[in-house]
N, CA, C and O atoms as CSV, one atom per row, in Angstrom:
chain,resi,resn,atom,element,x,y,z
A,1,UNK,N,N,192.697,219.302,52.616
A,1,UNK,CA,C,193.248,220.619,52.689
A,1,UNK,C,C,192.959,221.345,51.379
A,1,UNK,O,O,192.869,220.687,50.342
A,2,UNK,N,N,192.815,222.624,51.375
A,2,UNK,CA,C,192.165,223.777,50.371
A,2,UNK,C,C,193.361,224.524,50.268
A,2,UNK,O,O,193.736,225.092,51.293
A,3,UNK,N,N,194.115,224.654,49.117
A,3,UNK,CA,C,195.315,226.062,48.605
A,3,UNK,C,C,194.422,226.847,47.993
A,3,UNK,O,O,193.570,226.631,47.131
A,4,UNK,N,N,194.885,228.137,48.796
A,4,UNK,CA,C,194.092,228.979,48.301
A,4,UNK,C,C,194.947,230.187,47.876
A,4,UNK,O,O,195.444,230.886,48.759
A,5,UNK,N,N,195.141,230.463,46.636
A,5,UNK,CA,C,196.364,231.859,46.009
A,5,UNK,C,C,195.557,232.923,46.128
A,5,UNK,O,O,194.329,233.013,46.107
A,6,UNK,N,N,196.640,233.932,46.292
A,6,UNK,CA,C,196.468,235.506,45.838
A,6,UNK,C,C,196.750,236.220,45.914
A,6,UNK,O,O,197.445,236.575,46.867
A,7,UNK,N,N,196.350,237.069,44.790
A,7,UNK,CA,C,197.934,237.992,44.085
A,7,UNK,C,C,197.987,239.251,45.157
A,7,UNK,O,O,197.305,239.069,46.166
A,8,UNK,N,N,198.519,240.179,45.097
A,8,UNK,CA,C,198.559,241.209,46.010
A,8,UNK,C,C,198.737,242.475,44.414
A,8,UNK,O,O,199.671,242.623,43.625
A,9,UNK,N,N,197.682,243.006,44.489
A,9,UNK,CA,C,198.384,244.362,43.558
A,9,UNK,C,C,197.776,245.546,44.542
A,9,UNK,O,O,197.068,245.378,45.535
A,10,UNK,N,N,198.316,246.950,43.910
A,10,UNK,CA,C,197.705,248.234,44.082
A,10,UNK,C,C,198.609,248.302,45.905
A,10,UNK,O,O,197.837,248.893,46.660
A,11,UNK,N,N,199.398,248.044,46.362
A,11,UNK,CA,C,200.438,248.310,47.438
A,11,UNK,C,C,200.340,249.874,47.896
A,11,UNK,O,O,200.567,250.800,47.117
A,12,UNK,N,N,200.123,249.974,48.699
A,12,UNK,CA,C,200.149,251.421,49.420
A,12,UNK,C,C,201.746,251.482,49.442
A,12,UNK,O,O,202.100,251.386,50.618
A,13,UNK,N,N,202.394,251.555,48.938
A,13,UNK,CA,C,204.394,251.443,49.355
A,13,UNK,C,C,204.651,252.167,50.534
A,13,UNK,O,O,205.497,251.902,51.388
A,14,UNK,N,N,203.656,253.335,50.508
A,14,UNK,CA,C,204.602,254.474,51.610
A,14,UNK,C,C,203.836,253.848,52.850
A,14,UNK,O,O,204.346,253.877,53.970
A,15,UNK,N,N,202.617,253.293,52.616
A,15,UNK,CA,C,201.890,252.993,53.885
A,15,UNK,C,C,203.805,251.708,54.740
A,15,UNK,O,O,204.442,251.898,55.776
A,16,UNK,N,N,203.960,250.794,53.823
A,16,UNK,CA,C,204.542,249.418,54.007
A,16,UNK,C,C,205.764,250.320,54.492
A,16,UNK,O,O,206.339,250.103,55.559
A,17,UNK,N,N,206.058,251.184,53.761
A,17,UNK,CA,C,207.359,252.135,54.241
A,17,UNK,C,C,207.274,252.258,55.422
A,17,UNK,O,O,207.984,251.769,56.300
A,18,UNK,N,N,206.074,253.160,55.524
A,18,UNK,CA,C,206.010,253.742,57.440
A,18,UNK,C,C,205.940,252.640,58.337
A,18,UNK,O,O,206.401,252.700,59.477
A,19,UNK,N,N,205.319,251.527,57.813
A,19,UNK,CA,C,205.159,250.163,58.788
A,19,UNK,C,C,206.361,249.882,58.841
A,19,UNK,O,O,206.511,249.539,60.013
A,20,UNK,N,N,207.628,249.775,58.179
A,20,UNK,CA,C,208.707,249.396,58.007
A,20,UNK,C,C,209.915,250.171,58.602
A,20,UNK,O,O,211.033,249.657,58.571
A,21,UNK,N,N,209.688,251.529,59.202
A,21,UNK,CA,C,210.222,253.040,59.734
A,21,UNK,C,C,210.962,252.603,60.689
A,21,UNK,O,O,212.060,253.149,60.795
A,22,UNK,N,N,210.697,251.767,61.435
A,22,UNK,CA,C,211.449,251.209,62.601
A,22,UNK,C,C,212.453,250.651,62.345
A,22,UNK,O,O,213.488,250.978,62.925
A,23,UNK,N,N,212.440,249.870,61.611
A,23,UNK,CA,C,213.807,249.056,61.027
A,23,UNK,C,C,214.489,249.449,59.930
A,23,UNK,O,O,215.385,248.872,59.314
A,24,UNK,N,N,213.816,250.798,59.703
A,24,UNK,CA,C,215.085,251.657,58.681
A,24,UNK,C,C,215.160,252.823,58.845
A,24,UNK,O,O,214.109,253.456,58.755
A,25,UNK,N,N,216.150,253.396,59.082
A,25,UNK,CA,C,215.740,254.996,59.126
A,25,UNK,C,C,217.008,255.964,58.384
A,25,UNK,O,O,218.072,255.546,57.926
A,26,UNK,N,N,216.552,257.258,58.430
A,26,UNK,CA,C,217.555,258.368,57.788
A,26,UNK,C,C,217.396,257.685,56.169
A,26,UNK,O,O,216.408,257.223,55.598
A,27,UNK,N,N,218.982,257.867,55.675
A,27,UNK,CA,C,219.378,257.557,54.585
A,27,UNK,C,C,218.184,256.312,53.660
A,27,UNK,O,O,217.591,256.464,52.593
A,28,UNK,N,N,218.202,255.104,54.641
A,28,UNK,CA,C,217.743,254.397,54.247
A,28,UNK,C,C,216.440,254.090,53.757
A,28,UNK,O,O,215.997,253.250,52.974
A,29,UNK,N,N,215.800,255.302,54.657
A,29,UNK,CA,C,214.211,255.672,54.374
A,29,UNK,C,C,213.686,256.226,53.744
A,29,UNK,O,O,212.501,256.142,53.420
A,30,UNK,N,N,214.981,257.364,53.238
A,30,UNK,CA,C,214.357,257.695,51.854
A,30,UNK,C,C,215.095,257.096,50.327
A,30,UNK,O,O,214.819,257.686,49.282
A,31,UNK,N,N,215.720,256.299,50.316
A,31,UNK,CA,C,216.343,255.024,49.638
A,31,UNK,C,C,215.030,254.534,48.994
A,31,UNK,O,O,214.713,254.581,47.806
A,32,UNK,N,N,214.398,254.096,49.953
A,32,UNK,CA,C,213.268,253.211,50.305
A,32,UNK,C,C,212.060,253.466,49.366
A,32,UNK,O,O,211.400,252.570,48.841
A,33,UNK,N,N,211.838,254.872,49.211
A,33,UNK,CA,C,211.025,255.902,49.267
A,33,UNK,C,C,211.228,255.765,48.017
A,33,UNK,O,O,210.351,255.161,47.399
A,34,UNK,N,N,212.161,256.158,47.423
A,34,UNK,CA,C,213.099,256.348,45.758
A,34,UNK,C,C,213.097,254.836,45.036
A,34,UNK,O,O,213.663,254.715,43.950
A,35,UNK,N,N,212.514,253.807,45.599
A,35,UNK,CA,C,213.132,252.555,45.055
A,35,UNK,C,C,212.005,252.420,43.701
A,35,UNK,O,O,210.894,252.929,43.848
A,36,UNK,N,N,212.384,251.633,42.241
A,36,UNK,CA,C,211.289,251.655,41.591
A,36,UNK,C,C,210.571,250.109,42.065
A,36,UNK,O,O,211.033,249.063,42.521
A,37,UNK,N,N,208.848,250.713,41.593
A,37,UNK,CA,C,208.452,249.438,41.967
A,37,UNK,C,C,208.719,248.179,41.721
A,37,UNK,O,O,208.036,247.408,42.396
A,38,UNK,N,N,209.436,247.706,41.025
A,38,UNK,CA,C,210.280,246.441,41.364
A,38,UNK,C,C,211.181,246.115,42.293
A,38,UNK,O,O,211.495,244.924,42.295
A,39,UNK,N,N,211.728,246.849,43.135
A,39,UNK,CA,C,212.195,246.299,43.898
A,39,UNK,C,C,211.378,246.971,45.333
A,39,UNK,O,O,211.780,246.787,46.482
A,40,UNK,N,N,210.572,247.501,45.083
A,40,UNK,CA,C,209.164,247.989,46.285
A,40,UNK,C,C,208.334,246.594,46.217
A,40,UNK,O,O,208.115,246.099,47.323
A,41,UNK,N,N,207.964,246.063,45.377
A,41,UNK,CA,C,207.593,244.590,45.050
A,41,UNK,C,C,208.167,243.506,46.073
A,41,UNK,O,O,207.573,242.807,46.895
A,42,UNK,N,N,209.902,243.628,45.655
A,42,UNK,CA,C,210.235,242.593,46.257
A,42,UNK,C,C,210.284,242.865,47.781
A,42,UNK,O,O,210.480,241.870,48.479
A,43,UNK,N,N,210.084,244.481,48.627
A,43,UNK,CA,C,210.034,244.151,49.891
A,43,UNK,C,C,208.890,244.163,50.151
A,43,UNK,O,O,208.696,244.211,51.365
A,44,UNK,N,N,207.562,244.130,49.246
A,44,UNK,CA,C,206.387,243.617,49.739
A,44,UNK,C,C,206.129,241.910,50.019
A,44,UNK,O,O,205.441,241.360,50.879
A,45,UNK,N,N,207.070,241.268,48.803
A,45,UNK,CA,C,206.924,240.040,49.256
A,45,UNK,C,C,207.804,239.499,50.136
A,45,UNK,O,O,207.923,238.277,50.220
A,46,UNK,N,N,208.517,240.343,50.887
A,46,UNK,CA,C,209.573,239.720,51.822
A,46,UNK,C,C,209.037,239.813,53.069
A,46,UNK,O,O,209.241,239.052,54.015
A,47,UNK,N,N,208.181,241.003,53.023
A,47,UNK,CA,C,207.186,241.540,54.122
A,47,UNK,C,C,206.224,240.531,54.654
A,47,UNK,O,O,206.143,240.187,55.833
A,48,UNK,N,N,205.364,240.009,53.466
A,48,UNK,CA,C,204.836,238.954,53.843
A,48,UNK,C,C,205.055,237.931,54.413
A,48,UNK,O,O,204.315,237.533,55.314
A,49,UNK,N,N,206.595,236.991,53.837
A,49,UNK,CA,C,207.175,236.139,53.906
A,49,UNK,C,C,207.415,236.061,55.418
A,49,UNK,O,O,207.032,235.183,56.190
A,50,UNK,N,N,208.006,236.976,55.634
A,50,UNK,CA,C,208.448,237.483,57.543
A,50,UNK,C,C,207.412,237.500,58.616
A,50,UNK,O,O,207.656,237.167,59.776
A,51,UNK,N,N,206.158,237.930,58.155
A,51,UNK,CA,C,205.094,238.206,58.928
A,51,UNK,C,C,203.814,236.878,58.959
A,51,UNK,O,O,202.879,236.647,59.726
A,52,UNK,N,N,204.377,236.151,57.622
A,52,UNK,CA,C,203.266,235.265,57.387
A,52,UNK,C,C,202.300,234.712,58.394
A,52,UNK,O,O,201.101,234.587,58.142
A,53,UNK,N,N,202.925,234.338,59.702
A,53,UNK,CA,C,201.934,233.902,60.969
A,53,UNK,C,C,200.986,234.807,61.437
A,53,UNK,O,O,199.891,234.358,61.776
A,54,UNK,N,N,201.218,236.051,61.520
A,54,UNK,CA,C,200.600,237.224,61.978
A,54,UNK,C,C,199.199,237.534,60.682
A,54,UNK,O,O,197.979,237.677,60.763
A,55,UNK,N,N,200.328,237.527,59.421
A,55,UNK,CA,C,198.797,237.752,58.003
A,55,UNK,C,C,197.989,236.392,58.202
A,55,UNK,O,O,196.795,236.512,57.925
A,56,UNK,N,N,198.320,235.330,58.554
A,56,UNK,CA,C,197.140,234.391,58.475
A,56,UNK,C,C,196.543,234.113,60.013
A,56,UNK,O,O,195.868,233.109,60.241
A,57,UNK,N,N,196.797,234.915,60.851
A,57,UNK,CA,C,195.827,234.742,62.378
A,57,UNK,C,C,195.029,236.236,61.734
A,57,UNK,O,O,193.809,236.382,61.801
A,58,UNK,N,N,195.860,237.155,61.188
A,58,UNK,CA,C,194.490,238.094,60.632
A,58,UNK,C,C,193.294,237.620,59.828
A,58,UNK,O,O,192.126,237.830,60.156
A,59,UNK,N,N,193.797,236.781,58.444
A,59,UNK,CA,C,192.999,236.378,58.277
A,59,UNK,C,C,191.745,235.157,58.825
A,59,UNK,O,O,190.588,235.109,58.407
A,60,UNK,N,N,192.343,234.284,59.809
A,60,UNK,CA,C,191.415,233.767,60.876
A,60,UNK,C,C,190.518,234.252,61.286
A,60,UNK,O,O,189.399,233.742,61.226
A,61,UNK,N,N,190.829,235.601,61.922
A,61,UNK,CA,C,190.344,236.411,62.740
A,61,UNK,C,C,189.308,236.768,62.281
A,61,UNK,O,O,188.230,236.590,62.847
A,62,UNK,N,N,189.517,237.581,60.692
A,62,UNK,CA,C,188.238,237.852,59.614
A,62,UNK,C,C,187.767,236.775,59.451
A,62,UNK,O,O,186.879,236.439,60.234
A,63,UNK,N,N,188.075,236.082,58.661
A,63,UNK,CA,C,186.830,234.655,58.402
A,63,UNK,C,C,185.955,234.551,59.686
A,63,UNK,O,O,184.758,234.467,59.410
A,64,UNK,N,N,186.219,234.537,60.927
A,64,UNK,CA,C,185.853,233.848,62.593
A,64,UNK,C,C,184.326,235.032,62.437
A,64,UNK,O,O,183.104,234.886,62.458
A,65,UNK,N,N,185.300,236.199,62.279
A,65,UNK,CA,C,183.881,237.449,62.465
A,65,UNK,C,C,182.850,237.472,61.496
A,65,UNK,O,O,181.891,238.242,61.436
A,66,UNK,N,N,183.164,236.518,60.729
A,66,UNK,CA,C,181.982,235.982,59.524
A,66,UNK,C,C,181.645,235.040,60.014
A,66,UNK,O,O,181.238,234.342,59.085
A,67,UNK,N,N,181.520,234.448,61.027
A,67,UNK,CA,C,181.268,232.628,61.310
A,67,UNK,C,C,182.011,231.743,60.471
A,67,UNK,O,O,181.682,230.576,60.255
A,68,UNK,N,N,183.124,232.371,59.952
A,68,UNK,CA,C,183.607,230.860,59.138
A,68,UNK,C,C,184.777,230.952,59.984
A,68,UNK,O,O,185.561,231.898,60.062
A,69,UNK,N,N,184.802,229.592,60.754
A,69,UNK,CA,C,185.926,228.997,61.620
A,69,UNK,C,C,187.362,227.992,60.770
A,69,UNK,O,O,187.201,226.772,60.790
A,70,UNK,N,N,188.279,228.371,60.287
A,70,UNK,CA,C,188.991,227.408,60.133
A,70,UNK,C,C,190.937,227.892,59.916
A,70,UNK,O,O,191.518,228.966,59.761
A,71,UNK,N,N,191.175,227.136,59.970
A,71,UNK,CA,C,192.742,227.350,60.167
A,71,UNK,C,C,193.713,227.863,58.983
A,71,UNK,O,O,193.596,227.303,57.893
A,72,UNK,N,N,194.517,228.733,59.108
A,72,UNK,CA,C,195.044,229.262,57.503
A,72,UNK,C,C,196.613,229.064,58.161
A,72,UNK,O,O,197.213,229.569,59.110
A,73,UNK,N,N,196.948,228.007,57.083
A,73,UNK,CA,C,198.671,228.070,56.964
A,73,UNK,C,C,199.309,228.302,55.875
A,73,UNK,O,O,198.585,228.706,54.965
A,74,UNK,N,N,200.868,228.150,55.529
A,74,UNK,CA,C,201.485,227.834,54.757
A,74,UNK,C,C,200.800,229.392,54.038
A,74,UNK,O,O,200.446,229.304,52.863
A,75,UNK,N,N,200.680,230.359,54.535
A,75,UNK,CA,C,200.951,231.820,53.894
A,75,UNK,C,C,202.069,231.968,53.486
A,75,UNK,O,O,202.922,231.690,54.328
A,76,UNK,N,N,202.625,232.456,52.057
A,76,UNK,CA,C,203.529,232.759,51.526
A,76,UNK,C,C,203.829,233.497,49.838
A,76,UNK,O,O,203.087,233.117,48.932
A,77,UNK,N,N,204.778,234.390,49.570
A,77,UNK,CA,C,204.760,235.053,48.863
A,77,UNK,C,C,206.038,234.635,47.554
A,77,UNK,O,O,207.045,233.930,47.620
A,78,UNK,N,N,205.354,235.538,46.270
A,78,UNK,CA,C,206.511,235.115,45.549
A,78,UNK,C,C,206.208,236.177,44.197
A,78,UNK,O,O,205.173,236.203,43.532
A,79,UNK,N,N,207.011,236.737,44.075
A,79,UNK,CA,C,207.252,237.786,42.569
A,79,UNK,C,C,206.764,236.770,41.778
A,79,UNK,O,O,207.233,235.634,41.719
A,80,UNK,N,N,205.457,237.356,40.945
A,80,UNK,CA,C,205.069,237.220,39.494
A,80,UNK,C,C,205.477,238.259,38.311
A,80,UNK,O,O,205.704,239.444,38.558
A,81,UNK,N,N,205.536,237.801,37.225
A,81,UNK,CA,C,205.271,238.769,36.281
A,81,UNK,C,C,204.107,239.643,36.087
A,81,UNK,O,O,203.021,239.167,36.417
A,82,UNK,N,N,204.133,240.795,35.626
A,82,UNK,CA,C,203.006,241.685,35.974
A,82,UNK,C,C,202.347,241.753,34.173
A,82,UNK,O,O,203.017,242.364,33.340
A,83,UNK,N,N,200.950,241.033,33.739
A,83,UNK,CA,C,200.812,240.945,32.190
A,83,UNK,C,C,201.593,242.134,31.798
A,83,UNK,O,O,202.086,243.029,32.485
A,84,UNK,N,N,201.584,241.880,30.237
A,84,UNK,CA,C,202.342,242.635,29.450
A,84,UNK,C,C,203.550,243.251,29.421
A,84,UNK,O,O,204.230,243.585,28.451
A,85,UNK,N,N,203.771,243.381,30.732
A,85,UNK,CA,C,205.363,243.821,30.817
A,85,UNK,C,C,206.406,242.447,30.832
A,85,UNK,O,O,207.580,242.733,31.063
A,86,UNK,N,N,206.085,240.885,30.597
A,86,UNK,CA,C,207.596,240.877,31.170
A,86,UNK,C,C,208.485,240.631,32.273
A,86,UNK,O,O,209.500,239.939,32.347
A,87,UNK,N,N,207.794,241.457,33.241
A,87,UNK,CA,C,208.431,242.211,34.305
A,87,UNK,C,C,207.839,241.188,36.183
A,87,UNK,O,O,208.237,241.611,37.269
């Protein structure tokens, strides 16, 4: 078996927002909207976390349309520090 990491930067937020519209709305959506990116961070990696089966049959899917056939599990996310900040 092959672990394979990687980081996620440069987040569309409002894109993840609108994907997210369904399960929040009014007040909460523009909450959402207002949040600083640290905690826009943490519902990107929660996003993942939730969806993980779905992000790795996508990525299947891509590799497959390249001819590379093989199985992706154990997708999962986790807050790093971002250099220099700390943070």
């Amino acid at each position: 078996m092959v672990e394979l990491r990687l980081n996620v930067s440069d987040v569309d937020y409002e894109a993840l927002i609108r994907a997210l519209a369904g399960q929040i709305a009014g007040p909460a959506l523009m909450a959402a909207r207002a949040m600083p990116d640290s905690a826009k961070e943490e519902m990107v990696t929660g996003y993942i976390n939730a969806n993980a089966a779905r992000i790795e049959r996508a990525i299947e899917g891509a590799l497959a349309s390249k001819g590379l056939h093989m199985k992706i599990t154990g997708a999962q996310a986790k807050l790093i520090a971002r250099p220099g900040t700390g943070a």
